[in-house]
Each structure stands twice: as structure tokens, then as C-alpha cells.
PDB file with SEQRES, HELIX, SHEET and CRYST1 records, atoms N, CA, C and O in Angstrom:
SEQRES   1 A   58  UNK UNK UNK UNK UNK UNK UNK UNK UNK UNK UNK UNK UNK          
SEQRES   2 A   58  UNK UNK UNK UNK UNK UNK UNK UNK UNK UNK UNK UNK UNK          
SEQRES   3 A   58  UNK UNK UNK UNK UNK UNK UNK UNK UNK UNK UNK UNK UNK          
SEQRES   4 A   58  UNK UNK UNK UNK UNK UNK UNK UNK UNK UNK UNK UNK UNK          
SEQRES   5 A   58  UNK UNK UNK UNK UNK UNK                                      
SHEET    1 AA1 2 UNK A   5  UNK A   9  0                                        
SHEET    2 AA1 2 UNK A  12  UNK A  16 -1                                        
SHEET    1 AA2 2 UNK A  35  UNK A  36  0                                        
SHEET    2 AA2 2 UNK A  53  UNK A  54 -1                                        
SHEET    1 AA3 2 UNK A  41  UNK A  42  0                                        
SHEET    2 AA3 2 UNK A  49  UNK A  50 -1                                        
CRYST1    1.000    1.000    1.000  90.00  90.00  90.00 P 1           1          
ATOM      1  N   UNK A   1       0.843  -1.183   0.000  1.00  0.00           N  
ATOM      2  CA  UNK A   1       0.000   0.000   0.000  1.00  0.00           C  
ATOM      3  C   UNK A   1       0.886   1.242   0.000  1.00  0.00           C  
ATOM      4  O   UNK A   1       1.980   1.288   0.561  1.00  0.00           O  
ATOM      5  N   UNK A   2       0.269   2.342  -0.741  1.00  0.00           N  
ATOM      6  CA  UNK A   2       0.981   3.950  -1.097  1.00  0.00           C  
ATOM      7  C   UNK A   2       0.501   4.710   0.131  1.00  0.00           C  
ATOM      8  O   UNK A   2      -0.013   5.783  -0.188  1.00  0.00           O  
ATOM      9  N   UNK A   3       0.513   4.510   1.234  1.00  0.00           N  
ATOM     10  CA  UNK A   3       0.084   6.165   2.048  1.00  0.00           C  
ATOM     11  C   UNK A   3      -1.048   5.778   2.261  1.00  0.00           C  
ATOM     12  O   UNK A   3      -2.015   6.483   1.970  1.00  0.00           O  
ATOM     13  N   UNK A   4      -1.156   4.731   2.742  1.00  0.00           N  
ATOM     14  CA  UNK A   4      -2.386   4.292   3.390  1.00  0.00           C  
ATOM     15  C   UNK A   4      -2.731   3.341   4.924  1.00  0.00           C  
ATOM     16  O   UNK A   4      -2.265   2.223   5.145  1.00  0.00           O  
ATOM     17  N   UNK A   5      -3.536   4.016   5.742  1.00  0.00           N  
ATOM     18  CA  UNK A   5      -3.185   3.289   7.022  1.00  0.00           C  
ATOM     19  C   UNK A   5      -4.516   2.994   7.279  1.00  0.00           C  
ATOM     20  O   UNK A   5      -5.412   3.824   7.124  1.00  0.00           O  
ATOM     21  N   UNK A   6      -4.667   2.036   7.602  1.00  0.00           N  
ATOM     22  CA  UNK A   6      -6.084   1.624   8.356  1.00  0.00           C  
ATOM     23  C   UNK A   6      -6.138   1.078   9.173  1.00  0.00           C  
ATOM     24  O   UNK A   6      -5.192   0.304   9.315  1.00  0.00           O  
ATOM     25  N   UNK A   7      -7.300   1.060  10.353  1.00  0.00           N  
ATOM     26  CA  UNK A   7      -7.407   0.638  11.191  1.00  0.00           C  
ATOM     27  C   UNK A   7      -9.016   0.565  12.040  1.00  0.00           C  
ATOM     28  O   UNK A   7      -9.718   1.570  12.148  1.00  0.00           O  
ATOM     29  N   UNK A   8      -9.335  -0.512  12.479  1.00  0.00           N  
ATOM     30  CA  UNK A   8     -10.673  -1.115  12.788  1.00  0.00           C  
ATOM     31  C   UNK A   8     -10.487  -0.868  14.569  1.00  0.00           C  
ATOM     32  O   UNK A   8      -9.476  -1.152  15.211  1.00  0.00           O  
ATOM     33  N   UNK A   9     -11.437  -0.420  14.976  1.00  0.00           N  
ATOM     34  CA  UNK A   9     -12.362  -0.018  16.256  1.00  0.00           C  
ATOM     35  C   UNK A   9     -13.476  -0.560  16.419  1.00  0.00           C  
ATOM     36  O   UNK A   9     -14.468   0.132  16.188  1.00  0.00           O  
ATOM     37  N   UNK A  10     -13.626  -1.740  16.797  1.00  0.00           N  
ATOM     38  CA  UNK A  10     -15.283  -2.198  16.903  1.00  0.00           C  
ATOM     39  C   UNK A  10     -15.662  -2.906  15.488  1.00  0.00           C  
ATOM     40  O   UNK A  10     -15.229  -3.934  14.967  1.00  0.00           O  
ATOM     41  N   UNK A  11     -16.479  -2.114  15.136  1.00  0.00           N  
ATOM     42  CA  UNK A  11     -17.189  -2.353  13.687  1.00  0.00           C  
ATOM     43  C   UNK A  11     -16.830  -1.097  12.467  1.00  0.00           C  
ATOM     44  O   UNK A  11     -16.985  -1.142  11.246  1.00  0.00           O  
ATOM     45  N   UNK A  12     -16.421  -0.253  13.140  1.00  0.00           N  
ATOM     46  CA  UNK A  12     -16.027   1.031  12.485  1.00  0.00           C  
ATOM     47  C   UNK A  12     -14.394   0.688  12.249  1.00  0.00           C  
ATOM     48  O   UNK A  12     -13.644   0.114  13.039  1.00  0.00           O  
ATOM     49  N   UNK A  13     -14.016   1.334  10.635  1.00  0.00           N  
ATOM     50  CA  UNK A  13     -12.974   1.321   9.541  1.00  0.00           C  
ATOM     51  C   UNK A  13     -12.463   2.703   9.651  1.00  0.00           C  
ATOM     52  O   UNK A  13     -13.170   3.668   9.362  1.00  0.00           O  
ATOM     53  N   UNK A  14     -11.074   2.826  10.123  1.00  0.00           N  
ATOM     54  CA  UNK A  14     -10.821   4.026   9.950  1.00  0.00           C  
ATOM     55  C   UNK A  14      -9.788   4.057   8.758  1.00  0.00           C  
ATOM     56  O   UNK A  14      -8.787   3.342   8.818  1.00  0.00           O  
ATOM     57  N   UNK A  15     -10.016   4.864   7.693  1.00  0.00           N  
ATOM     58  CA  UNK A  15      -8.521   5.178   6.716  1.00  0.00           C  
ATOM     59  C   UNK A  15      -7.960   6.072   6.780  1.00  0.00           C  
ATOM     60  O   UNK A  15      -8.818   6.902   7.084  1.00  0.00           O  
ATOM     61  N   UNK A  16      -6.888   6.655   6.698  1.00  0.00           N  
ATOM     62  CA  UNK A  16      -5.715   7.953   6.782  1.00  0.00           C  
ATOM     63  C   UNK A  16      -5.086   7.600   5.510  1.00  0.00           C  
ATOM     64  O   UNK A  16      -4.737   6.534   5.003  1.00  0.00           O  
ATOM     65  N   UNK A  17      -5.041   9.167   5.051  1.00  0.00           N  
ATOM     66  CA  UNK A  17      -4.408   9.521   3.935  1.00  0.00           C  
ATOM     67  C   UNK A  17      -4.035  10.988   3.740  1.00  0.00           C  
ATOM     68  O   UNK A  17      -4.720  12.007   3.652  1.00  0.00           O  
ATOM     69  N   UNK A  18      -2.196  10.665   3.686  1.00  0.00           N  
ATOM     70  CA  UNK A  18      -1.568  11.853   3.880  1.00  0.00           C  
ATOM     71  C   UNK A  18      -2.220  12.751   2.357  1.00  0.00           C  
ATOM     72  O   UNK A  18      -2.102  12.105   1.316  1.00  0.00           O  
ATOM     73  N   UNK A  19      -2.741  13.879   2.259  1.00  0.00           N  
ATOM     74  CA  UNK A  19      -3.182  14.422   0.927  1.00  0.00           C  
ATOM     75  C   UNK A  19      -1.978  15.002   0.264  1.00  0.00           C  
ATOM     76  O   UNK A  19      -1.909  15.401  -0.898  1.00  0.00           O  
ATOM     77  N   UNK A  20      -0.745  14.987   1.454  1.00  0.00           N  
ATOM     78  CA  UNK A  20       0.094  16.502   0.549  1.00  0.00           C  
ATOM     79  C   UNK A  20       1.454  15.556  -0.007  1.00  0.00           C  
ATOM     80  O   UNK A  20       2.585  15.992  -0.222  1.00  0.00           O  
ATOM     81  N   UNK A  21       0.928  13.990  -0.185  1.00  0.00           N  
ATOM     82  CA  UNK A  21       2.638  13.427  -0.600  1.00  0.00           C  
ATOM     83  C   UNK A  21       1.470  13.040  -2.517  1.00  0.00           C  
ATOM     84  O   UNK A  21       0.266  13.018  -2.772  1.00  0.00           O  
ATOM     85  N   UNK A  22       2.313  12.896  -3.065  1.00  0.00           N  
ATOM     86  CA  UNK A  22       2.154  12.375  -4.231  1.00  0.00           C  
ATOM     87  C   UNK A  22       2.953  11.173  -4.565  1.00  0.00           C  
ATOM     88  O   UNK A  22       3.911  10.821  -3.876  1.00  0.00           O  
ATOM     89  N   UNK A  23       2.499  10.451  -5.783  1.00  0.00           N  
ATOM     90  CA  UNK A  23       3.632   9.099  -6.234  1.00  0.00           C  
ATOM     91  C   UNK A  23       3.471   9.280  -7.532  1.00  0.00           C  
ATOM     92  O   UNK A  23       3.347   8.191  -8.091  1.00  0.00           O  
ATOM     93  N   UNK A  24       3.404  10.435  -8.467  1.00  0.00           N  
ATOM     94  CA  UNK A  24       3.471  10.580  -9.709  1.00  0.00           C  
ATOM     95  C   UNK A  24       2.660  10.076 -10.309  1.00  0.00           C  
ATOM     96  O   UNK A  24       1.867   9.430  -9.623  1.00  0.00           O  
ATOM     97  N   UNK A  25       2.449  10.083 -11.610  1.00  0.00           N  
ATOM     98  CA  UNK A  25       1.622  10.273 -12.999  1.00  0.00           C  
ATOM     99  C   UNK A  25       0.412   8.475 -12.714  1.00  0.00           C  
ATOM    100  O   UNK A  25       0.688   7.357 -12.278  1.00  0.00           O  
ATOM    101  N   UNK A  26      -0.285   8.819 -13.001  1.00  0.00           N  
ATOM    102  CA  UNK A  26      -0.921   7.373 -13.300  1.00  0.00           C  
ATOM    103  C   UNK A  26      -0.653   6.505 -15.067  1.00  0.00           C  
ATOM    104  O   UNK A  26      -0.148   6.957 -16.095  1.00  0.00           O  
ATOM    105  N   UNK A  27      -1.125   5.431 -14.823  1.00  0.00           N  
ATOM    106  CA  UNK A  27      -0.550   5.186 -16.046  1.00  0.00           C  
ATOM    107  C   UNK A  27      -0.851   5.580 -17.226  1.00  0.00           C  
ATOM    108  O   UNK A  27      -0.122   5.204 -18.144  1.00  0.00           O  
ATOM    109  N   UNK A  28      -1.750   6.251 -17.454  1.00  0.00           N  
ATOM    110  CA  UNK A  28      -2.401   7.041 -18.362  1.00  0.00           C  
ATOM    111  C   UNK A  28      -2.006   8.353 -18.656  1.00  0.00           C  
ATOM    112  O   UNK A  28      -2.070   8.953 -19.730  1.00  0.00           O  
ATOM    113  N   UNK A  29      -1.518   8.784 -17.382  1.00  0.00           N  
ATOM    114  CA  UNK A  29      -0.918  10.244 -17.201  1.00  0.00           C  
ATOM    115  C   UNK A  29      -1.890  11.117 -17.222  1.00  0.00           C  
ATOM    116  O   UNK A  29      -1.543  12.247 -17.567  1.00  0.00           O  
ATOM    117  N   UNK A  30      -2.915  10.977 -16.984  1.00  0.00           N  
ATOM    118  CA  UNK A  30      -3.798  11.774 -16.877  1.00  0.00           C  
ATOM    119  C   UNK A  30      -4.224  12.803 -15.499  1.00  0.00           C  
ATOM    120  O   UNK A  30      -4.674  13.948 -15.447  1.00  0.00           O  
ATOM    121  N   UNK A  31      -3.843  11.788 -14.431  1.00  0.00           N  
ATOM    122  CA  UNK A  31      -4.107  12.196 -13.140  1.00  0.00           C  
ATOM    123  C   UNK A  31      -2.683  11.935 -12.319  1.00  0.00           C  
ATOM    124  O   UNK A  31      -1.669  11.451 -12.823  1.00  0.00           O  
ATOM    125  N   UNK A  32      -2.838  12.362 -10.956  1.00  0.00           N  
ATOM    126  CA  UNK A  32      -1.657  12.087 -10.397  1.00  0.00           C  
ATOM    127  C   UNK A  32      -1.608  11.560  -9.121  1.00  0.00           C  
ATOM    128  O   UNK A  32      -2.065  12.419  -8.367  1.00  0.00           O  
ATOM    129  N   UNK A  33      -1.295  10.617  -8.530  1.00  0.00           N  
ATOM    130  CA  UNK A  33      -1.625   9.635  -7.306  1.00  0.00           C  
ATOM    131  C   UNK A  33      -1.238   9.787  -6.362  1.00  0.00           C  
ATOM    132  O   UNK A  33      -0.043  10.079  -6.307  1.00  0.00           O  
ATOM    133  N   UNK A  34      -1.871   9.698  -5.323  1.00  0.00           N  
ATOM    134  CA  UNK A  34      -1.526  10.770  -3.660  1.00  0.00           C  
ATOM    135  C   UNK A  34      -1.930   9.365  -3.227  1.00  0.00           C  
ATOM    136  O   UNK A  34      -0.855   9.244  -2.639  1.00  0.00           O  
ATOM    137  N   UNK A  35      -2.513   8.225  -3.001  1.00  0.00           N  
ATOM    138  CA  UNK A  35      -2.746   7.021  -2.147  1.00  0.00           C  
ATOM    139  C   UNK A  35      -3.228   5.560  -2.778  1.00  0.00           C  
ATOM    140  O   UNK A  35      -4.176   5.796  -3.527  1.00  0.00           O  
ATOM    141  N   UNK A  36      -3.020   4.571  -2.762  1.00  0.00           N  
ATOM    142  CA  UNK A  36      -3.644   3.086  -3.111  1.00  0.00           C  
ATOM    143  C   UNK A  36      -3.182   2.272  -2.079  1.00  0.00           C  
ATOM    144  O   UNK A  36      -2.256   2.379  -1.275  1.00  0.00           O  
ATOM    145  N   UNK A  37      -4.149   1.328  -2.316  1.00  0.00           N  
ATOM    146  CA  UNK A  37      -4.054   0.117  -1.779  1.00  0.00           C  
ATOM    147  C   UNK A  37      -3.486  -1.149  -2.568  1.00  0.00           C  
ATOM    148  O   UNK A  37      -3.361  -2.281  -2.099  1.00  0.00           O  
ATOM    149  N   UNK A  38      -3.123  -0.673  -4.037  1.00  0.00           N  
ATOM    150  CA  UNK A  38      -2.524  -1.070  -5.435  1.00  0.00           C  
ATOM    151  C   UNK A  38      -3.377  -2.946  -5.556  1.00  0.00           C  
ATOM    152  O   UNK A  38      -2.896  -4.059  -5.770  1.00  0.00           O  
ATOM    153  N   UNK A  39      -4.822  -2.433  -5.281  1.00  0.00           N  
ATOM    154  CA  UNK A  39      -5.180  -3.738  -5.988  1.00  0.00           C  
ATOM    155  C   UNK A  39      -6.166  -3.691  -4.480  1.00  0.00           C  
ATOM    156  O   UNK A  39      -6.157  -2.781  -3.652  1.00  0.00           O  
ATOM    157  N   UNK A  40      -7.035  -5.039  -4.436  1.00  0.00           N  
ATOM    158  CA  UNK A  40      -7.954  -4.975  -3.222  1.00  0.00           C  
ATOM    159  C   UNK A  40      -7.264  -6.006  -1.856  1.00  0.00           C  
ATOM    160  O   UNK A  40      -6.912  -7.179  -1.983  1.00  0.00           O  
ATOM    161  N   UNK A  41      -7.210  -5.245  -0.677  1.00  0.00           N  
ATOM    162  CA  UNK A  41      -6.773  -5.691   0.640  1.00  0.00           C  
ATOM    163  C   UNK A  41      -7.247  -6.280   1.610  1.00  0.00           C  
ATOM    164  O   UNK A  41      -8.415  -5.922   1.763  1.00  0.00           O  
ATOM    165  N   UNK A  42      -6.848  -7.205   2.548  1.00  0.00           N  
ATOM    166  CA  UNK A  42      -8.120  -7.406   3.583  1.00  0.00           C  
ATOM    167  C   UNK A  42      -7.402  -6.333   4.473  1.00  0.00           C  
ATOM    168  O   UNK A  42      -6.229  -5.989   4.619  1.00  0.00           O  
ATOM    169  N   UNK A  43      -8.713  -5.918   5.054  1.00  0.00           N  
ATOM    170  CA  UNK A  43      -8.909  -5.364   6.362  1.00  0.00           C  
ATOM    171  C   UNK A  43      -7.992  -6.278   7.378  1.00  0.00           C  
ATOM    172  O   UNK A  43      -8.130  -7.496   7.493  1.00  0.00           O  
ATOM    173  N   UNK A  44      -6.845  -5.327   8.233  1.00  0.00           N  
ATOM    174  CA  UNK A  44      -6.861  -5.859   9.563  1.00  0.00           C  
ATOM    175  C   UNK A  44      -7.320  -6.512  10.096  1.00  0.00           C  
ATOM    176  O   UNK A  44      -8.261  -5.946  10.651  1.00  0.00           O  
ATOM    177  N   UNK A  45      -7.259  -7.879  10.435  1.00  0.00           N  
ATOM    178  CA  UNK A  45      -8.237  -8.916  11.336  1.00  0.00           C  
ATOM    179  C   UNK A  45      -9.538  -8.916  11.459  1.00  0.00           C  
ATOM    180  O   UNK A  45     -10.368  -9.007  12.364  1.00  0.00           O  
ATOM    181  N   UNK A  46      -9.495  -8.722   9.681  1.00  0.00           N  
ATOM    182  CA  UNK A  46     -10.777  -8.960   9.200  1.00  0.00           C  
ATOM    183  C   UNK A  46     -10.998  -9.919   7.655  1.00  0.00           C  
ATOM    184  O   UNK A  46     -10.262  -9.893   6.669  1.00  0.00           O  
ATOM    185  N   UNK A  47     -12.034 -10.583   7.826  1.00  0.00           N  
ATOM    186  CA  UNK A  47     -12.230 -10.980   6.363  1.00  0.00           C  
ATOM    187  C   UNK A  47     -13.144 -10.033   5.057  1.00  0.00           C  
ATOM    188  O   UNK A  47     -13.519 -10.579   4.020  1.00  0.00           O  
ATOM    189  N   UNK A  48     -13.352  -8.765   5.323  1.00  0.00           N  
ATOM    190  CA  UNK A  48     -13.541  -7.792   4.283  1.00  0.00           C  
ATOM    191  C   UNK A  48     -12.121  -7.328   3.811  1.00  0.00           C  
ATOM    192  O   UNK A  48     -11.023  -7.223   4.358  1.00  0.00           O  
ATOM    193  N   UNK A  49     -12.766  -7.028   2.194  1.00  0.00           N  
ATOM    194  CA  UNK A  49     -11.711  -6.912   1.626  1.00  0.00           C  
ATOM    195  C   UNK A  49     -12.053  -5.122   1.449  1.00  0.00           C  
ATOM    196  O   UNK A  49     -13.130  -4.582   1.699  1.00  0.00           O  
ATOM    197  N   UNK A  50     -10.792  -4.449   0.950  1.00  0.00           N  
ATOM    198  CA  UNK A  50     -10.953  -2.785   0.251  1.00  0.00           C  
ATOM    199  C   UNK A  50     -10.015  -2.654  -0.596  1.00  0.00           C  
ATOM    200  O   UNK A  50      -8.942  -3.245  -0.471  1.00  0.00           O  
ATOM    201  N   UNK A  51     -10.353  -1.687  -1.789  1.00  0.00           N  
ATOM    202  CA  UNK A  51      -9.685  -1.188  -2.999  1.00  0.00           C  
ATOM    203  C   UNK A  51      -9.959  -0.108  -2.612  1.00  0.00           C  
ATOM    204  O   UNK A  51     -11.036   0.186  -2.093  1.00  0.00           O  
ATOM    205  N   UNK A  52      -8.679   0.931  -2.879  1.00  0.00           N  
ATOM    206  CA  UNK A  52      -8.308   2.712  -2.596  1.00  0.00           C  
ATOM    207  C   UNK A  52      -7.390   2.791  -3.193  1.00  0.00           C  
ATOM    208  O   UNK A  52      -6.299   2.223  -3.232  1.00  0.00           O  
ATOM    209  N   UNK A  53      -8.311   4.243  -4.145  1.00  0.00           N  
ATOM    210  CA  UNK A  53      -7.303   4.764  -4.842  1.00  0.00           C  
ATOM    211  C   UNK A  53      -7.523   5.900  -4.631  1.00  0.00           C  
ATOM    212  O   UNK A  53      -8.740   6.044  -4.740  1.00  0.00           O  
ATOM    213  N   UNK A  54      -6.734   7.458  -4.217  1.00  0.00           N  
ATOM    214  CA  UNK A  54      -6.759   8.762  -4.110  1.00  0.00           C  
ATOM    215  C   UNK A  54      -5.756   9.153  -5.379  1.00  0.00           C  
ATOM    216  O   UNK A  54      -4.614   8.736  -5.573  1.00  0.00           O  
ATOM    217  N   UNK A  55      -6.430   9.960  -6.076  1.00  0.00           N  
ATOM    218  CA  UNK A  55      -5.741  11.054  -7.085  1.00  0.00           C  
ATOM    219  C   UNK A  55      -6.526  12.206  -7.322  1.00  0.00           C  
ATOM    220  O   UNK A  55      -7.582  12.564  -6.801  1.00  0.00           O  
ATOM    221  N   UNK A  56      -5.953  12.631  -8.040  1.00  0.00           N  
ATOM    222  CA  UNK A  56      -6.127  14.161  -8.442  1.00  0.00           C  
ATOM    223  C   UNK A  56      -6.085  14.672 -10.105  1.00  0.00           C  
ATOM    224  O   UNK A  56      -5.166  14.182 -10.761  1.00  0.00           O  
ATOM    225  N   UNK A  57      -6.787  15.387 -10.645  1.00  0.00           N  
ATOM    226  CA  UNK A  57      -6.245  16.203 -12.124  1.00  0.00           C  
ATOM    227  C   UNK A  57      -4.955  16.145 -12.023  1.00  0.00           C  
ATOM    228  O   UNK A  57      -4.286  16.227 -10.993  1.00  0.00           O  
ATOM    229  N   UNK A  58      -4.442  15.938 -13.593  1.00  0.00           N  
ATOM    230  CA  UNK A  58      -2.935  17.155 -13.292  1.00  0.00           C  
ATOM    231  C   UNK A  58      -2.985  17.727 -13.607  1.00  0.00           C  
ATOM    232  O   UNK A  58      -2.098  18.573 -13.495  1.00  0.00           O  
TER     233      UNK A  58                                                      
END                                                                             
């Protein structure tokens, strides 16, 4: 994972995502990528899974 932290409380999912780092161009180059999970994750001591992706215009 790019800049991504998660973490479970109960039943509640928390995600953090730094907004001000970037990881350059997407592959298209269209936009520009500040966070992923680069494909879908399980949850922390959990059996749900999550896909995250944060970008931006360039």
C-alpha cells in the first residue's frame, strides 16, 4: 500500500491519507496519485476486503 493506514475499532474502519505526498503520474498520465491500496486488501483482522485509490487532475 501507497500512504495508506487503516485501522478497525469495533465495527467502524478508519482510513488515513496523507493528501500533501504524491507518487506521480498514473498510467495514463492523466491524473496524479496521492494514495492506493494497489489492488484490493483485507482489512486488519478482518475478512472484508478494500480497494483505494486517491488522485487528483494534473
Amino acid at each position: 500500500m501507497k500512504n495508506v493506514e487503516m485501522t478497525v475499532q469495533g465495527t467502524w474502519l478508519t482510513i488515513k491519507v496523507d493528501l500533501s505526498k504524491e507518487f506521480g503520474p498514473s498510467a495514463s498520465g492523466k491524473t496524479i496519485i496521492i494514495a492506493s491500496t494497489e489492488g484490493n486488501v483485507t482489512i486488519p483482522d478482518r475478512q472484508e476486503k478494500v480497494g483505494l485509490n486517491v488522485y487528483r487532475k494534473k
